[in-house]
RODO-2510 file (C-alpha; in nm, 4 decimals, decimal comma):
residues 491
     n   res          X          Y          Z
     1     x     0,0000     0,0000     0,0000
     2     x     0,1342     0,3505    -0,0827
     3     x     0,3024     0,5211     0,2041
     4     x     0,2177     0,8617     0,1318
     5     x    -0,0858     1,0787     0,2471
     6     x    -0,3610     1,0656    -0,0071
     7     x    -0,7269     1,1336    -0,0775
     8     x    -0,9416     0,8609     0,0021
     9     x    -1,0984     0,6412    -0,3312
    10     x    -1,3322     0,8329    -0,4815
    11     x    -1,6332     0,6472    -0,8000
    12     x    -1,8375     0,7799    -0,9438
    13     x    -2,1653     0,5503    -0,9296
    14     x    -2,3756     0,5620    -1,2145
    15     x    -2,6911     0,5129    -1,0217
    16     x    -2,6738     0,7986    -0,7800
    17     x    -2,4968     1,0011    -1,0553
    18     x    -2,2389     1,1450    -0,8335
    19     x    -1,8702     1,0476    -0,6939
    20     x    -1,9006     0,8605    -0,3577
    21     x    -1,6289     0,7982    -0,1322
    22     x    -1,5473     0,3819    -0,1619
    23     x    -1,6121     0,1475     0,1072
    24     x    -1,6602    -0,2113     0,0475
    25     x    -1,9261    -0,4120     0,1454
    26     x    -1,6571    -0,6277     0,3616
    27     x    -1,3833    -0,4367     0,4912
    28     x    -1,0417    -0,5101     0,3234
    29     x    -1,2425    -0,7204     0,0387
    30     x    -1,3851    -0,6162    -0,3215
    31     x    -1,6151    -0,8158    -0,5298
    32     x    -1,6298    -0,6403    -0,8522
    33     x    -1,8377    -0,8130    -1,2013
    34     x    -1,7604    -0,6746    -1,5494
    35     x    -1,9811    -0,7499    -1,8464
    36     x    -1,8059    -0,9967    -2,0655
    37     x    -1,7945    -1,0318    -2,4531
    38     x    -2,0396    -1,2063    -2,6929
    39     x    -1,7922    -1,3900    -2,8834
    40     x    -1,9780    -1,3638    -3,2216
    41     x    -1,6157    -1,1953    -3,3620
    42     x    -1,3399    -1,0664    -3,3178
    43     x    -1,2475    -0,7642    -3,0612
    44     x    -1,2488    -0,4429    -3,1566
    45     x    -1,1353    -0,1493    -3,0078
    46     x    -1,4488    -0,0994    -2,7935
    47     x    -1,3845    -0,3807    -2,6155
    48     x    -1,0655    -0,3079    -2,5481
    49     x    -1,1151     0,0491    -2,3796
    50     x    -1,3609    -0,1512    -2,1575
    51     x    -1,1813    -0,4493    -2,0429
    52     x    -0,8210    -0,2376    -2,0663
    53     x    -0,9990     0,0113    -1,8559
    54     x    -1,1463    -0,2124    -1,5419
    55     x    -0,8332    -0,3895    -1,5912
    56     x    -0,6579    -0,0830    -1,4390
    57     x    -0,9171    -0,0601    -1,2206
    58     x    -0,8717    -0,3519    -1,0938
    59     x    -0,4927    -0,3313    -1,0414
    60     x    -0,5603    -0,0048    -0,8809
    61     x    -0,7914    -0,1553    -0,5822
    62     x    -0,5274    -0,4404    -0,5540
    63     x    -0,2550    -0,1694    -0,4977
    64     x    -0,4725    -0,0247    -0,2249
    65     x    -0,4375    -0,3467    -0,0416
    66     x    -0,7874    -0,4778    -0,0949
    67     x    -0,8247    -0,8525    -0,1765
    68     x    -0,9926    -0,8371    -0,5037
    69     x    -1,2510    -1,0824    -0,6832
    70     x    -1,3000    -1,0408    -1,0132
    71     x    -1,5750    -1,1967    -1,2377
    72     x    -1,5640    -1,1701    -1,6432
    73     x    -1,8366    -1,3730    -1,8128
    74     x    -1,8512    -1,4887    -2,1283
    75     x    -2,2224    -1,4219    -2,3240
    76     x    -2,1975    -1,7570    -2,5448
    77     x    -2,5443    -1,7908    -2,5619
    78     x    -2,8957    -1,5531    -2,5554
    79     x    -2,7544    -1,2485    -2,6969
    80     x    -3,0182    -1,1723    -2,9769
    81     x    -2,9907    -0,9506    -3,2389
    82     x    -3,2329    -0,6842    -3,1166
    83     x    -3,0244    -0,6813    -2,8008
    84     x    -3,3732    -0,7720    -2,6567
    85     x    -3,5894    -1,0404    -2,7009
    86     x    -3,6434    -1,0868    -3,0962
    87     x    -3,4346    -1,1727    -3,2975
    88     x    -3,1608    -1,4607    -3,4360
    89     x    -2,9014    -1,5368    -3,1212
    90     x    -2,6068    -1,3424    -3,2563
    91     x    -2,3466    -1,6589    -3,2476
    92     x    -2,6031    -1,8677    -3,3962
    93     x    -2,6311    -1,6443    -3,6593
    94     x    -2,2717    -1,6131    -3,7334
    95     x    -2,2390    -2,0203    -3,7302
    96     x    -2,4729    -1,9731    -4,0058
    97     x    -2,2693    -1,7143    -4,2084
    98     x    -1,9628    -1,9396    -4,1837
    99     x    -2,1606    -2,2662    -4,2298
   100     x    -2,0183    -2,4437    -3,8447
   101     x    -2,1568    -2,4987    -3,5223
   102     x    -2,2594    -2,2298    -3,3007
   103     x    -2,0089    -2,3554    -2,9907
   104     x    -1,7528    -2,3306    -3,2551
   105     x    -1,8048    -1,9840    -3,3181
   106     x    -1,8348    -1,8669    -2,9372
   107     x    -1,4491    -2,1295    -2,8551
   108     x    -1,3047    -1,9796    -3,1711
   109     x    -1,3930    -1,6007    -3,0731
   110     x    -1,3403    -1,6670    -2,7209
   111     x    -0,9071    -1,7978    -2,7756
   112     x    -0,9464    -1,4702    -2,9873
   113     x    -1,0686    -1,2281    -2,7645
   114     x    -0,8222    -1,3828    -2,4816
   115     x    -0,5397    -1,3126    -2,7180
   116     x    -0,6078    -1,0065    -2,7850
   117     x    -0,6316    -0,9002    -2,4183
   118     x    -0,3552    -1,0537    -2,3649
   119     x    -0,1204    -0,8877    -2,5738
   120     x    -0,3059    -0,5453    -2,4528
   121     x    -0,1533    -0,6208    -2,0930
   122     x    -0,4917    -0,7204    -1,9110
   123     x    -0,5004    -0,9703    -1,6412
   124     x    -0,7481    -1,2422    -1,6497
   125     x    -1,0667    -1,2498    -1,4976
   126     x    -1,0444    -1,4748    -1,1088
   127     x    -1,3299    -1,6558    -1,2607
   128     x    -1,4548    -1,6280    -1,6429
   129     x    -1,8048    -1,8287    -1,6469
   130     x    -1,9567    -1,8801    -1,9223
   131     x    -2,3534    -1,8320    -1,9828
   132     x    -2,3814    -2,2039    -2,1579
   133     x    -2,2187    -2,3431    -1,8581
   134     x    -2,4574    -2,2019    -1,5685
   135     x    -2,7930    -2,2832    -1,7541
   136     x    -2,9026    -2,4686    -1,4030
   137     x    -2,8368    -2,1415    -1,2010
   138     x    -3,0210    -1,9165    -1,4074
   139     x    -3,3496    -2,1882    -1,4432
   140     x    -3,3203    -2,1302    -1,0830
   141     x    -3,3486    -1,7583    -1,0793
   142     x    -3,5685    -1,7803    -1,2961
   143     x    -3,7926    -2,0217    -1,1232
   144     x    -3,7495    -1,8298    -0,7892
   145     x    -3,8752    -1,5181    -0,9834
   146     x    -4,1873    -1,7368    -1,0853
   147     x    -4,2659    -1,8472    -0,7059
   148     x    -4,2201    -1,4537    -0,5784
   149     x    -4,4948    -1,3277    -0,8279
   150     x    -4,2005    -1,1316    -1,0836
   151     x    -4,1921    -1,3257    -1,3817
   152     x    -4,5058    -1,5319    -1,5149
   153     x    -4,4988    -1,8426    -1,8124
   154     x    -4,6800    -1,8206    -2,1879
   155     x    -4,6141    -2,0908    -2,4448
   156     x    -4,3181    -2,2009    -2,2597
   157     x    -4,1340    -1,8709    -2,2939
   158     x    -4,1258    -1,6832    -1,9635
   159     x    -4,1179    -1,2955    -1,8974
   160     x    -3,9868    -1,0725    -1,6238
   161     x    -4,2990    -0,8447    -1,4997
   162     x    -4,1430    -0,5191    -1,4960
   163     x    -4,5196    -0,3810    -1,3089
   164     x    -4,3779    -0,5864    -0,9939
   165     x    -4,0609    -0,4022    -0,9644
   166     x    -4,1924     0,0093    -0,9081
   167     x    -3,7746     0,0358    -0,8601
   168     x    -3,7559    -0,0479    -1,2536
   169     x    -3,5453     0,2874    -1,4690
   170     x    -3,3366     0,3679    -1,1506
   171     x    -3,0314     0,3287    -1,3369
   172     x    -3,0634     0,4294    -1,6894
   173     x    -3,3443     0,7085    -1,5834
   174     x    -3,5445     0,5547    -1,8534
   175     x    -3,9106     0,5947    -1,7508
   176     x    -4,2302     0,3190    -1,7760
   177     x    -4,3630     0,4875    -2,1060
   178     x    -3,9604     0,5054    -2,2749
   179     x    -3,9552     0,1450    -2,2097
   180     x    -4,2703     0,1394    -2,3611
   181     x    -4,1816     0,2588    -2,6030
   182     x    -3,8648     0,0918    -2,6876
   183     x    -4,0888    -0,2372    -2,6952
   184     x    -4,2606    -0,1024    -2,9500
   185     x    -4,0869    -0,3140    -3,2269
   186     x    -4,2902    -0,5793    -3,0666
   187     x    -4,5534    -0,7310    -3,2794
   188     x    -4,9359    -0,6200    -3,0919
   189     x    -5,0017    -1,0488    -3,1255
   190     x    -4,7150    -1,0176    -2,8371
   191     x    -4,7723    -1,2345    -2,5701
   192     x    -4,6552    -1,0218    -2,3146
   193     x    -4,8992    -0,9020    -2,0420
   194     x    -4,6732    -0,5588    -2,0997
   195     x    -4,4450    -0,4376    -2,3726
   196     x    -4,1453    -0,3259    -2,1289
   197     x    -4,1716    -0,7029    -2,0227
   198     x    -3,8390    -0,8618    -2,0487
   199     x    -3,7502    -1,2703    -2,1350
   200     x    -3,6435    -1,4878    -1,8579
   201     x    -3,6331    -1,8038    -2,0838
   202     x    -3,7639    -1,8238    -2,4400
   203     x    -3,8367    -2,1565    -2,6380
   204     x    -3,6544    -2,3189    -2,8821
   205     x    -3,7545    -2,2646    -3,2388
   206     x    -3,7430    -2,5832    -3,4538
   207     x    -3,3642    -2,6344    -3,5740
   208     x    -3,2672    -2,4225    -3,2970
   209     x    -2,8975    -2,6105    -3,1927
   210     x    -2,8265    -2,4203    -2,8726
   211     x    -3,1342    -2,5487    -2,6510
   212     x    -3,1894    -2,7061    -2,2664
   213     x    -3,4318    -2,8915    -2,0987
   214     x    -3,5981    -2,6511    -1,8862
   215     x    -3,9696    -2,6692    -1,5989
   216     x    -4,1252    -2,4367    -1,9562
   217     x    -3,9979    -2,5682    -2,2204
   218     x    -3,6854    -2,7016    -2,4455
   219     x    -3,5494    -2,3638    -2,4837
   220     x    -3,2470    -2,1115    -2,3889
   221     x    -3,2221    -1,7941    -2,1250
   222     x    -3,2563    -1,4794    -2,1980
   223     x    -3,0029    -1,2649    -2,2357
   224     x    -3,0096    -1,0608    -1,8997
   225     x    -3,0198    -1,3588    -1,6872
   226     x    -2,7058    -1,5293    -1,7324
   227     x    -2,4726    -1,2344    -1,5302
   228     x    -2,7745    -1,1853    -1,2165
   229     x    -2,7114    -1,6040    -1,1896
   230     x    -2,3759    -1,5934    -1,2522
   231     x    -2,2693    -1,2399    -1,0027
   232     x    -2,4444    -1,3842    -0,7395
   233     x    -2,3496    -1,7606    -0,7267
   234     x    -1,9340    -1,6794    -0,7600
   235     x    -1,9687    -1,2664    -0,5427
   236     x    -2,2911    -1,2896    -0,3479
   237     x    -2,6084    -1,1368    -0,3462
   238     x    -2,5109    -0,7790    -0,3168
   239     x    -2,1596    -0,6956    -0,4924
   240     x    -1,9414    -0,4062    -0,4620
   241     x    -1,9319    -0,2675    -0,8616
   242     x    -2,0500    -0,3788    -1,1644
   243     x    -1,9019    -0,2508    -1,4228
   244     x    -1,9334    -0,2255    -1,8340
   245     x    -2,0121    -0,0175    -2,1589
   246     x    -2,2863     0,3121    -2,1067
   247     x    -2,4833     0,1239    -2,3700
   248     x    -2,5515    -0,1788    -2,1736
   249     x    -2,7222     0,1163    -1,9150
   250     x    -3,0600    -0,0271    -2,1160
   251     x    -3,1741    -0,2437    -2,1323
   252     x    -2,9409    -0,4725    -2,0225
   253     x    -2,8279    -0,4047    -1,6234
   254     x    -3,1513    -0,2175    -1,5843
   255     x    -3,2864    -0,5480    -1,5850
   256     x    -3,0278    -0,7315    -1,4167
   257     x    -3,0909    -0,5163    -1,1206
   258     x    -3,4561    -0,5773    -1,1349
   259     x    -3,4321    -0,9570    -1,1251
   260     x    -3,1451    -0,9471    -0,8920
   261     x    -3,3441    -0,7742    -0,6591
   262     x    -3,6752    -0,9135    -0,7106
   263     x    -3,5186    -1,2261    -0,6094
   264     x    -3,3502    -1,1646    -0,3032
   265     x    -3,4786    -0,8378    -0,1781
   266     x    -3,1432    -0,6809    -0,1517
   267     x    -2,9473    -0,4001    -0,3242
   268     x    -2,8161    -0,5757    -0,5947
   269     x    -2,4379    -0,3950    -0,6884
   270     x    -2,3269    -0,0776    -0,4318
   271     x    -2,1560     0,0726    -0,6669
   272     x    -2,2178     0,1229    -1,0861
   273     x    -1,9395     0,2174    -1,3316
   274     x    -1,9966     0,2324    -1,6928
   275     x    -1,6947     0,3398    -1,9916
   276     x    -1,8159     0,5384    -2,2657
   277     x    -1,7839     0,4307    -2,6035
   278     x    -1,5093     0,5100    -2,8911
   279     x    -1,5612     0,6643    -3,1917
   280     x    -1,3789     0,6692    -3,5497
   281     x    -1,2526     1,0292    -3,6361
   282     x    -1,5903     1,1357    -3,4644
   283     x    -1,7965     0,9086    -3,5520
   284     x    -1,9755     0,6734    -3,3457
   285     x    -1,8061     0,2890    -3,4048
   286     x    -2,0126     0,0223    -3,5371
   287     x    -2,0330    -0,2813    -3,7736
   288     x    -2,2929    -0,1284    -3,9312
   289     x    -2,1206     0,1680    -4,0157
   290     x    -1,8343    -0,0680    -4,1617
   291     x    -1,5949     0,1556    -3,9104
   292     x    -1,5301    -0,0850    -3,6253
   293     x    -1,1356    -0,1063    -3,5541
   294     x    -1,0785    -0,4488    -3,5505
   295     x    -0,7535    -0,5666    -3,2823
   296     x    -0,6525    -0,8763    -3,4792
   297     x    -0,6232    -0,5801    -3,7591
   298     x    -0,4841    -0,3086    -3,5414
   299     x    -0,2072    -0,5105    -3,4482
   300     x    -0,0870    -0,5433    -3,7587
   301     x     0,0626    -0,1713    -3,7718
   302     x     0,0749    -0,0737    -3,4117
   303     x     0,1957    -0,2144    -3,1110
   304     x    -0,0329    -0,3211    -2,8562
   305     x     0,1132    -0,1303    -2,5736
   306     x     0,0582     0,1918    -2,7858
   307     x    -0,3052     0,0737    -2,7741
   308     x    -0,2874     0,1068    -2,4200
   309     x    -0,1232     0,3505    -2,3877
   310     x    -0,3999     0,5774    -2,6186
   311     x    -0,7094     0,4096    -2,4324
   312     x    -0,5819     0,5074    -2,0821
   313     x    -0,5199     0,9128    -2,1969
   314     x    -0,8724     0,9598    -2,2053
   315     x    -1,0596     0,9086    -1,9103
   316     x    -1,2851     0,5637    -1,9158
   317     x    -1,6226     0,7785    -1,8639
   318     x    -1,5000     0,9863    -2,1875
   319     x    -1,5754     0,9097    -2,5145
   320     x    -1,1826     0,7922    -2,7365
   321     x    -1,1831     0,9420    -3,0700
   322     x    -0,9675     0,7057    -3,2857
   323     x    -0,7696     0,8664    -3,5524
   324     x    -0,4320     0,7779    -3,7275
   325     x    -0,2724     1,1232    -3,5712
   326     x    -0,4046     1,0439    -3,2476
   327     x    -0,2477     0,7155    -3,2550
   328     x     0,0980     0,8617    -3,3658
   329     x     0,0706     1,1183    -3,1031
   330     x     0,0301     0,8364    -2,8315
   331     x     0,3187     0,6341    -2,9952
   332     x     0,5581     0,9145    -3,0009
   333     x     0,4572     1,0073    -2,6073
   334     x     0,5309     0,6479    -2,5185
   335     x     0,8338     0,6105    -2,6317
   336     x     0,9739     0,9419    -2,4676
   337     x     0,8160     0,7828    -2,1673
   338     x     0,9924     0,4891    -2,1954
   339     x     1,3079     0,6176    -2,2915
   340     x     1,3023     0,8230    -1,9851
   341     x     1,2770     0,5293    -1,7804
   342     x     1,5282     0,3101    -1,9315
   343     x     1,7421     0,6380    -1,9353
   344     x     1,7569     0,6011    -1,5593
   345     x     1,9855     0,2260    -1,5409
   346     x     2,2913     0,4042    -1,7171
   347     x     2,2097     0,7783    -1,6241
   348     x     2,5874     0,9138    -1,4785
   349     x     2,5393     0,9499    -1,0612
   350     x     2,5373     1,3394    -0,9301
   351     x     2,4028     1,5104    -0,6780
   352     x     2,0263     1,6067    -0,8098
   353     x     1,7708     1,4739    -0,5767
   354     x     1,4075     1,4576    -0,7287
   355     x     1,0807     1,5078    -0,4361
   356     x     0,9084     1,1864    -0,5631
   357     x     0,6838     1,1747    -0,2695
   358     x     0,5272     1,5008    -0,4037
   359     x     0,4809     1,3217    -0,7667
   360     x     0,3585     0,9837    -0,6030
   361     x     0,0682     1,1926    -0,4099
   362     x    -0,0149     1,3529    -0,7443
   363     x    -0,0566     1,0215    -0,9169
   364     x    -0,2395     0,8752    -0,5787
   365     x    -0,4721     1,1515    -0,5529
   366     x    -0,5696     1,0968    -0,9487
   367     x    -0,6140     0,7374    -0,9236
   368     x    -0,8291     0,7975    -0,6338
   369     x    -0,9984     1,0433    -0,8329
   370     x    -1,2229     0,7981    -0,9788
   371     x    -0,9439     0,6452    -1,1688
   372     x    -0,8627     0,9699    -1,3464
   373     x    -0,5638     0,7590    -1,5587
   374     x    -0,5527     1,0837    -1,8285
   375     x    -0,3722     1,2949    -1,5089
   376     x    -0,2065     0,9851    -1,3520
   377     x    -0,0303     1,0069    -1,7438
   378     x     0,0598     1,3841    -1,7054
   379     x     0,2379     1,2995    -1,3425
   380     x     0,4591     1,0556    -1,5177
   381     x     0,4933     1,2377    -1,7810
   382     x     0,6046     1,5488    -1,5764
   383     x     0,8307     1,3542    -1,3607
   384     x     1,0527     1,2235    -1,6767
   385     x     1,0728     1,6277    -1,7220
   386     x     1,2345     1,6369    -1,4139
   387     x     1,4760     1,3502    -1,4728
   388     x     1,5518     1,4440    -1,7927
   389     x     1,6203     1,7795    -1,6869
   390     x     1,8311     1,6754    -1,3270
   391     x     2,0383     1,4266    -1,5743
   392     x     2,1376     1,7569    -1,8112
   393     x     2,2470     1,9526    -1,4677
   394     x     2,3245     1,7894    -1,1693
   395     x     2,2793     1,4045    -1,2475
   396     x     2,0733     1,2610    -0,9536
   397     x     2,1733     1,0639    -0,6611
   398     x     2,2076     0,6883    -0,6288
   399     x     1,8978     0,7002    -0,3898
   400     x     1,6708     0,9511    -0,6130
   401     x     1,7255     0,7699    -0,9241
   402     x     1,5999     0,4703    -0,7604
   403     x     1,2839     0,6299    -0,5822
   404     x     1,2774     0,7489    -0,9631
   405     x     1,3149     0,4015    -1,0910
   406     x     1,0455     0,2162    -0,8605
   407     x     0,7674     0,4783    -0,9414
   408     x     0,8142     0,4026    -1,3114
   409     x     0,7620     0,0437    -1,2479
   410     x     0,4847     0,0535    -0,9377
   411     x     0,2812     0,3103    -1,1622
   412     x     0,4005     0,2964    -1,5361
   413     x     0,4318    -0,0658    -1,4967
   414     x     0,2237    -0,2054    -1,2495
   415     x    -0,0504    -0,0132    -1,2369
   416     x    -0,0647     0,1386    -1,5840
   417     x     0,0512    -0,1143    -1,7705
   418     x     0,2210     0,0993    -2,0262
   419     x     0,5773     0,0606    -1,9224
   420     x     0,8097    -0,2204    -1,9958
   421     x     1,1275    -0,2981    -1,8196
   422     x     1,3124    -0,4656    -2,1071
   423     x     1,1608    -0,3662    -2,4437
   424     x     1,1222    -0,0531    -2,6346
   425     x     0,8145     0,0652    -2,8363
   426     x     0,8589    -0,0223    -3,1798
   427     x     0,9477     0,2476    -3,3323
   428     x     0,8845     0,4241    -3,6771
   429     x     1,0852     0,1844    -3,9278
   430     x     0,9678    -0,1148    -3,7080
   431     x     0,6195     0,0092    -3,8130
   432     x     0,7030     0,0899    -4,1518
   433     x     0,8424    -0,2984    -4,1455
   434     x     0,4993    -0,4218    -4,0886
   435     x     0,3131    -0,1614    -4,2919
   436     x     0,4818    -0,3645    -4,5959
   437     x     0,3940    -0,6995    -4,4764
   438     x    -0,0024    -0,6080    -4,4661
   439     x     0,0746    -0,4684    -4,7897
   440     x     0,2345    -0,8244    -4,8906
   441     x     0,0138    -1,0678    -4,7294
   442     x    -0,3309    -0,8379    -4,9228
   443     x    -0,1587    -0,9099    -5,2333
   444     x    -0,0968    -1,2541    -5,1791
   445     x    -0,4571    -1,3060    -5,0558
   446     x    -0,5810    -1,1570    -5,3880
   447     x    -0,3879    -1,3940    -5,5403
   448     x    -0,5121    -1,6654    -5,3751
   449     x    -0,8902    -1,5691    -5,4360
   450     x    -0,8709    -1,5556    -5,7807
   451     x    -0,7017    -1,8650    -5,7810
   452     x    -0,9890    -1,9967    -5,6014
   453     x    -1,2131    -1,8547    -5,7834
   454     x    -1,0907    -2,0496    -6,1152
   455     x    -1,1002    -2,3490    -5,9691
   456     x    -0,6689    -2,3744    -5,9150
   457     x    -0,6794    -2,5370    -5,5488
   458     x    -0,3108    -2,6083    -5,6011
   459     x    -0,1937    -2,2579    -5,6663
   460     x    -0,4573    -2,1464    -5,3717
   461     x    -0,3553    -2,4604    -5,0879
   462     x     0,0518    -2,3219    -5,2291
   463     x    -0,0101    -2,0048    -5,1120
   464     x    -0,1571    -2,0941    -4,7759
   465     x     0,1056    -2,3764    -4,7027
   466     x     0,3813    -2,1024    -4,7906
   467     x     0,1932    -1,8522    -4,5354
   468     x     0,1799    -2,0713    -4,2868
   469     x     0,4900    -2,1534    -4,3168
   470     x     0,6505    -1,8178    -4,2296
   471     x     0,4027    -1,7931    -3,9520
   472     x     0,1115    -1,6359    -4,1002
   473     x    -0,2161    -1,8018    -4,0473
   474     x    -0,4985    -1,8065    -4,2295
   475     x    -0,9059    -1,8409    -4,1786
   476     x    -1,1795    -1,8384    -4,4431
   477     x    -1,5095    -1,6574    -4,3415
   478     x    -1,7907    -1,5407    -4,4829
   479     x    -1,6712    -1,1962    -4,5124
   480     x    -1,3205    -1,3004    -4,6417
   481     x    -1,0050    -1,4427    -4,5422
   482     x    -0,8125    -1,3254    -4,2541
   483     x    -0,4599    -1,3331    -4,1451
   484     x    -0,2675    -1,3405    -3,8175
   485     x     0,1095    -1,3528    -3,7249
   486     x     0,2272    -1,5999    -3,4872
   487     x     0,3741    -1,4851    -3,1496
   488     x     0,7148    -1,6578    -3,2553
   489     x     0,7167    -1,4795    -3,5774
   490     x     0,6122    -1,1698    -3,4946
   491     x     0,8834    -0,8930    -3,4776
***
């Protein structure tokens, strides 16, 4: 724990809509539950100012001491497309596009989601259920919701009666007639007893794959049940935070609270944090929009830690503004960064001394902030100004480079997670170096396809055996071929 004087944690909760000083349920112990992927593709860079986001949150509370328990699911099944309750499950509907089975899909998205974090420096999850794998827990929510009067069965599908919770729009401010409205897309032959009624369980359409034996029917949860089950069995029945994206506000942990609650009669989470979203030289991300920033892609051209490094200068409740100039800017700041710091092993000993108990308050006191990394940046940044500056005059003492030295790494490092101890940034001709191999492996796939699409499986298997063969991996889907570069052969 740090030794110097600092303001106490400070987050801001999304349900009382102001910062609140933190104290956990238990003292000395956090239970904190982060909405997971739905591994229908790959990561983008949405999810990876989320995750990389409660990641630092998470190493922030574990540098404060507390013992930490963090939960991570993993949506594999329930997700529909109208992020409701109509709809084509979104993995099932991808296992369609690229002709396999849907539990393909969510393994095959899931490795690549893991790798992708990886690289990007965040810790796994203590626990990362999946909602296929806790189907029992969440038929018995579910039938515990039945039993208290909150959720009711028609035609084996069964729906959460948002009349029996008056607490319902607490969260999102979203009031009865909004929700109303937003069920409008409902057909009026809906069997709901009310539009802003939400699905428990839903039954299997014929040829469905990803079905269960349930008290209703032979069906699947809904979407919203799978994290109340799955919070509650591994954290308890109230949690400390909950965290994930502002656009899963609605409908998504409104209801989790109401179902949560409804079933136990307790405060569900104590405290609600929510990252805003990213958007492409200001405009809002999406597939739709065909502007999502793909991470298997990004990769390609810049290095993960600059990824990082560009998510944690703007604060997680801000929206990130992705732009080729803003990702420069964030390379070139790094590496002065962590120049600075590996500067400090063969900087020549004088008699500077550096106050690095005023610069560790700073960076406390911003963390604390409500995990304000953006200023927690500018601290470091400022105090490789003053090293760089005391190395130019005075040099710095044997003790005051090392105070110097162990900041970088309990901050930059281990907090952060933008610093390395042993390896540079790569810099502009490394980037330039795999600029031309994108360029390369494009033309290679073009080759490829229109050797496929004459019919010359020789020429097209050559080219893929040759790829793989240098490390470069390919995968036919319905939307093309990708390519990825092997951890070994990637430079």
């Amino acid at each position: 724990m740090t030794q110097v004087q600092t303001m106490p944690l400070h987050i801001y909760n999304s349900l009382t809509r102001k910062k609140e000083v933190f104290e956990p349920l238990h003292p000395g112990t956090v239970t904190i539950y982060v909405c997971g992927p739905t591994v229908y593709g790959h990561a983008h860079l949405g999810h990876a100012k989320s995750y990389v986001s409660f990641d630092v949150v998470v190493k922030w509370l574990r540098h404060l001491g507390y013992t930490t328990k963090y939960i991570q699911n993993i949506t594999d099944v329930g997700h529909l497309t109208d992020n409701a309750d109509e709809g084509e499950d979104k993995i099932a509907k991808q296992a369609r596009l690229e002709k396999t089975d849907p539990m393909e899909i969510a393994q095959y998205y899931t490795r690549s989601y893991y790798d992708d974090m990886d690289r990007l420096g965040v810790q796994r999850p203590n626990i990362a259920p999946t909602a296929t794998g806790h189907i029992p827990e969440q038929i018995a929510l579910i039938k515990r919701l039945i039993e208290k009067g909150h959720a009711y069965e028609v035609n084996g599908n069964v729906y959460f009666s948002v009349a029996s919770y008056p607490g319902y729009g607490r969260l999102s401010g979203r009031t009865d007639q909004e929700a109303l409205q937003s069920g409008s897309r409902i057909e009026s032959r809906s069997e709901k007893q009310h539009a802003s009624d939400f699905a428990l369980w839903k039954k299997a359409e014929p040829g469905h794959i990803m079905k269960w034996e349930s008290p209703w029917s032979t069906g699947y949860p809904g979407w919203h049940a799978e994290c109340s089950a799955m919070a509650m069995k591994y954290l308890g029945e109230t949690i400390d935070i909950h965290g994930g994206g502002m656009e899963n506000k609605f409908p998504h942990h409104e209801c989790e609270i109401a179902q949560s609650e409804a079933s136990t009669g307790k405060p569900y989470v104590r405290y609600w944090m929510h990252n805003n979203m990213v958007t492409v030289n200001g405009t809002k991300m999406g597939k739709s929009l065909k502007n999502s920033v793909n991470l298997n892609d990004l990769f390609k051209t810049v290095p993960p830690p600059v990824i990082r490094f560009f998510i944690l200068q703007s604060h997680y409740r801000s929206p990130l503004d992705y732009s080729d100039a803003a990702i420069n800017a964030s390379r070139a700041g790094l590496e002065k960064l962590q120049e600075t710091w590996h500067a400090l092993s063969t900087a020549e000993p004088g008699n500077g001394t550096i106050d690095t108990g005023a610069y560790e308050k700073r960076f406390c006191d911003a963390m604390n902030d409500d995990f304000n990394t953006p200023v927690a940046i500018s601290v470091l940044f400022d105090l490789a100004r003053a090293i760089n500056t005391a190395r130019n005059t005075d040099g710095l003492t044997p003790a005051s480079r090392r105070a110097c030295d162990k900041l970088f790494s309990d901050y930059g490092q281990n907090v952060l997670g933008i610093l390395s101890p042993d390896k540079k940034v790569a810099p502009a001709e490394q980037q330039a170096k795999q600029e031309a191999l994108q360029g390369v492996v494009s033309i290679l796939l073009d080759l490829r396809k229109n050797a496929r699409e004459e019919r010359n499986f020789a020429l097209s298997d050559l080219i893929r055996n040759r790829l793989a063969e240098s490390g470069i991996t390919l995968k036919d889907t319905k939307e093309g071929t990708e390519w990825s570069l092997s951890e070994e052969k990637d430079g």
